[in-house]
C-alpha positions as CSV (number, residue, x, y, z in Angstrom):
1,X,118.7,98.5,54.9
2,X,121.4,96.3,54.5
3,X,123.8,99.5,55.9
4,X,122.3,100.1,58.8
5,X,123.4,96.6,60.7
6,X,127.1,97.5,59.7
7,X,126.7,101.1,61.3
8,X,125.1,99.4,64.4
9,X,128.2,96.9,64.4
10,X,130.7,99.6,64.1
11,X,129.2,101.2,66.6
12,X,128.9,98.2,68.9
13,X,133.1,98.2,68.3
14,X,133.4,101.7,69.5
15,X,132.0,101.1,72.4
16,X,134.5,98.0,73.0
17,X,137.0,100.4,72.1
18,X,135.9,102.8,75.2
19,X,136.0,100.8,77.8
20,X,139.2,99.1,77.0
21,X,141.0,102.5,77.2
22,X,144.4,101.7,75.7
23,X,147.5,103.3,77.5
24,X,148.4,106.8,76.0
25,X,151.7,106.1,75.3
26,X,150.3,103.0,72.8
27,X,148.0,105.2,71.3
28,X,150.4,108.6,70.5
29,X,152.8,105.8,68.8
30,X,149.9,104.4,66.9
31,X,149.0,108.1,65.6
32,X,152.5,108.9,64.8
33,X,153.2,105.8,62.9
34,X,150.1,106.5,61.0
35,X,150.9,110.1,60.1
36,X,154.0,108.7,59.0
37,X,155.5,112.3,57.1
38,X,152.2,113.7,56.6
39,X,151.3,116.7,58.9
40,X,148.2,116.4,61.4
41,X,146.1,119.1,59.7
42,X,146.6,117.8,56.5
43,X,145.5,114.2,57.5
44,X,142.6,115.4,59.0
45,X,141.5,118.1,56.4
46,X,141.8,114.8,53.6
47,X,139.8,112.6,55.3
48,X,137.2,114.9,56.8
49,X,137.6,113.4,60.3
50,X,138.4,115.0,64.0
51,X,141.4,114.4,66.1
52,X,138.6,112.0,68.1
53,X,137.9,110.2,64.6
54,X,141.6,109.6,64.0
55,X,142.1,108.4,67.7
56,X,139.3,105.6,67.3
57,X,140.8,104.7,63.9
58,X,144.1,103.6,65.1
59,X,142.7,102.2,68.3
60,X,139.9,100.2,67.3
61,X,141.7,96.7,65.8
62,X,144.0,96.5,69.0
63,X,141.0,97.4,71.1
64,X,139.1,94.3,69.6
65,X,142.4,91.9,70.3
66,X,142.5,92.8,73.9
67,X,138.9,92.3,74.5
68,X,138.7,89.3,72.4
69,X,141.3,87.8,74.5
70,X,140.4,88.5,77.7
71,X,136.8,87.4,76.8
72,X,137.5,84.4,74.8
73,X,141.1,83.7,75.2
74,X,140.3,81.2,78.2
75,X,138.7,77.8,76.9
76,X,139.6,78.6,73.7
77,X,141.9,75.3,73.0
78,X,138.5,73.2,74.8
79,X,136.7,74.5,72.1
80,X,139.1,73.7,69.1
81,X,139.4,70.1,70.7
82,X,135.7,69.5,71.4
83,X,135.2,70.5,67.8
84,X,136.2,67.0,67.0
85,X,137.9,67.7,63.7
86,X,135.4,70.1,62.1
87,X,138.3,72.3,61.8
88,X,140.3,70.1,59.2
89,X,140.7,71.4,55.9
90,X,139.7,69.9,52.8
91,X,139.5,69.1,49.2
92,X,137.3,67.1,47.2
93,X,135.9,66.4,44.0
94,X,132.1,66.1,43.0
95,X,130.1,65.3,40.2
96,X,126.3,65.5,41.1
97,X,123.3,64.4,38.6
98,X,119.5,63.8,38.7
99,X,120.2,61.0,36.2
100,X,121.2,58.1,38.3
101,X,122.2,55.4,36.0
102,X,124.4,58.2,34.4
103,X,126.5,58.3,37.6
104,X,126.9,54.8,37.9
105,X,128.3,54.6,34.3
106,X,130.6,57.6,34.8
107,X,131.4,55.6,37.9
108,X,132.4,52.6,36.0
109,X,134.7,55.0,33.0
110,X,136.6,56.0,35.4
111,X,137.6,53.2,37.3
112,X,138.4,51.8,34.3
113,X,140.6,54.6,33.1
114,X,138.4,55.2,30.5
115,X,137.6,59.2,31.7
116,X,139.4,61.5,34.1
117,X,137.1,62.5,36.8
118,X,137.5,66.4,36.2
119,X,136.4,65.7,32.3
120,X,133.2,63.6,33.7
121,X,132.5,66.6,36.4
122,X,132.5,69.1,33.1
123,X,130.9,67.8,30.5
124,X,127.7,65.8,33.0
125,X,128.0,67.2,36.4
126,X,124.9,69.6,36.7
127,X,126.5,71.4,40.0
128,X,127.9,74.2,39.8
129,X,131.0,73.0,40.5
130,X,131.1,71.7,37.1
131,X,132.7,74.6,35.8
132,X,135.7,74.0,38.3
133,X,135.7,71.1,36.7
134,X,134.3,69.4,40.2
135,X,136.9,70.8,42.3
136,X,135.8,72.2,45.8
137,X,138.2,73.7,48.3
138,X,139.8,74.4,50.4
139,X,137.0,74.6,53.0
140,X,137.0,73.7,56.6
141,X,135.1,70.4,56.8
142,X,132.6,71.2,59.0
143,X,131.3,73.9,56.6
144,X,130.6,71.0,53.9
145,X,126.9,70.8,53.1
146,X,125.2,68.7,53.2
147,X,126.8,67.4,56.3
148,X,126.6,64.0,55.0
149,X,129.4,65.1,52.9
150,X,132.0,64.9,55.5
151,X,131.3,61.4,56.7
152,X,131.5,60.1,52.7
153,X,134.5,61.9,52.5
154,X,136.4,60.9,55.8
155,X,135.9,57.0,54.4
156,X,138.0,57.7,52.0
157,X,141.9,57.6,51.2
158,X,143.2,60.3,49.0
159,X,142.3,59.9,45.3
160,X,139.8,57.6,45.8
161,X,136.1,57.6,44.9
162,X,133.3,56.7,46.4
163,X,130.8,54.6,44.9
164,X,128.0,56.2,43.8
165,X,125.6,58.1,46.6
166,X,122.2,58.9,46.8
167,X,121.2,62.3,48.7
168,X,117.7,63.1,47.5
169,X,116.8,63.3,44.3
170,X,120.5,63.7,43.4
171,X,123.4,61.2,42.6
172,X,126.6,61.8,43.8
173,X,130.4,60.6,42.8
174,X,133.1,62.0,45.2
175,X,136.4,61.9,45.4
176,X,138.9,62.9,48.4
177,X,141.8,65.4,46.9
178,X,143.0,66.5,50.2
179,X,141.9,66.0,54.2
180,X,144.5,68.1,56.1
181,X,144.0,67.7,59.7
182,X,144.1,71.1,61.6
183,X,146.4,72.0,64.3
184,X,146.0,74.0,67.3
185,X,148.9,76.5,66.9
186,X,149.0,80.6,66.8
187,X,147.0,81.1,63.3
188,X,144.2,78.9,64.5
189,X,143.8,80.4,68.1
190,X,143.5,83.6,66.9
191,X,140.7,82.4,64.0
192,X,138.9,80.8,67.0
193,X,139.3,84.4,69.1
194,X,138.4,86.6,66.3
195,X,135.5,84.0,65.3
196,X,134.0,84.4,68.9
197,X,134.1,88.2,68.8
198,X,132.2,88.3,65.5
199,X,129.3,85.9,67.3
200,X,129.5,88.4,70.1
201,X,129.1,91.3,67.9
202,X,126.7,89.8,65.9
203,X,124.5,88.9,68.6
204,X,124.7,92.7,70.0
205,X,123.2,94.4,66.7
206,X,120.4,91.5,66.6
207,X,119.5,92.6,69.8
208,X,120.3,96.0,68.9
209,X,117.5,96.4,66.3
210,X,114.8,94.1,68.4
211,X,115.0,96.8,70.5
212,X,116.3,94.4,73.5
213,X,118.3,94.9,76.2
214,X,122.2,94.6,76.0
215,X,125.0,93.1,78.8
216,X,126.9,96.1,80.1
217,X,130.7,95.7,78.5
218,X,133.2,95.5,80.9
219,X,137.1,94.9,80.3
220,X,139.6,94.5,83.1
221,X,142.2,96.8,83.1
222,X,146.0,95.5,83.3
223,X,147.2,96.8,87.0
């Protein structure tokens, strides 16, 4: 089962890859430098493809790009900065345990220098981050969970811990390695563009499956 939605998704690129129609010239280089020394009859025969199979291979990732960017290129810096910060990368330490008076003792060791805080996440923390000896990261801030997470963290300076937490039936001890705030520069517009397409994609096999009706793709040729 779990093949089938990546077939549908691949197929779903295809189809992108059709009606963006990339310029001959682009795509004979493409097969060239992909044949490198090796003889066409002999690339095919290996890989048990067509001259069609081998066409859609080397023109399917730049097909992607160009649609991506003319489909979610525009807006794309609104986005990053309406995302206020959820971008920003970070590190952090955690020790996490039922026992609460146990976390406000390991608290108290290791303000007083009595513990490290990576020896207190291994030997009590009953995460598992324990075995990373608390260590978590480098993530994204918005992908911590619980989202709590980010707004203990963000009150903090690097290296310092928080006083102990309470988040259900857990205790909690964290500690800010690392915030580093995220920049809207080449890398991070082409996350956001390829992060769109994948949503796009994504939705397209859903609907795929239910049995729903799908948006006609359309690309806009360069004149």
């Amino acid at each position: 089962m779990s093949l089938y939605p990546s077939l549908v998704r691949r197929l779903e690129e295809e189809k992108i890859a059709e009606v963006v129609a990339l310029p001959e010239e682009w795509v004979q280089t493409a097969i060239r430098d992909t044949l490198g020394e090796t003889q066409l009859d002999a690339y095919l025969s290996e890989r048990g493809w067509t001259e069609a199979d081998l066409r859609t291979q080397v023109v399917l990732a730049e097909s992607l790009r160009r649609f991506s960017e003319q489909r979610f290129g525009p807006g794309v810096e609104e986005q990053f900065l309406a995302s206020r910060g959820s971008y920003d990368t970070i590190i952090y330490s955690l020790i996490r345990s039922r026992d609460h008076a146990l976390i406000r003792e390991l608290w108290i060791r290791i303000e007083e220098g009595e513990t490290s805080f990576a020896e207190a996440a291994k030997a009590f923390g009953e995460g598992p981050e324990a075995i990373r000896m608390g260590l978590i990261g480098p993530l994204p801030i918005g992908q911590l969970a619980p989202p709590q997470f980010a707004d203990f963290l963000r009150g903090l300076q690097p290296g310092s811990i928080s006083p102990p937490k309470r988040l259900g039936d857990w205790s909690l001890l964290l500690r800010l390695e690392e915030l580093k705030p995220a920049c809207f520069d080449a890398e991070m517009r082409s996350k956001l563009v390829r992060a769109s397409l994948d949503e796009f994609l994504e939705r397209r096999v859903r609907k795929r499956l239910a049995g729903e009706s799908l948006e006609t793709l359309t690309y806009h040729q360069d004149p």
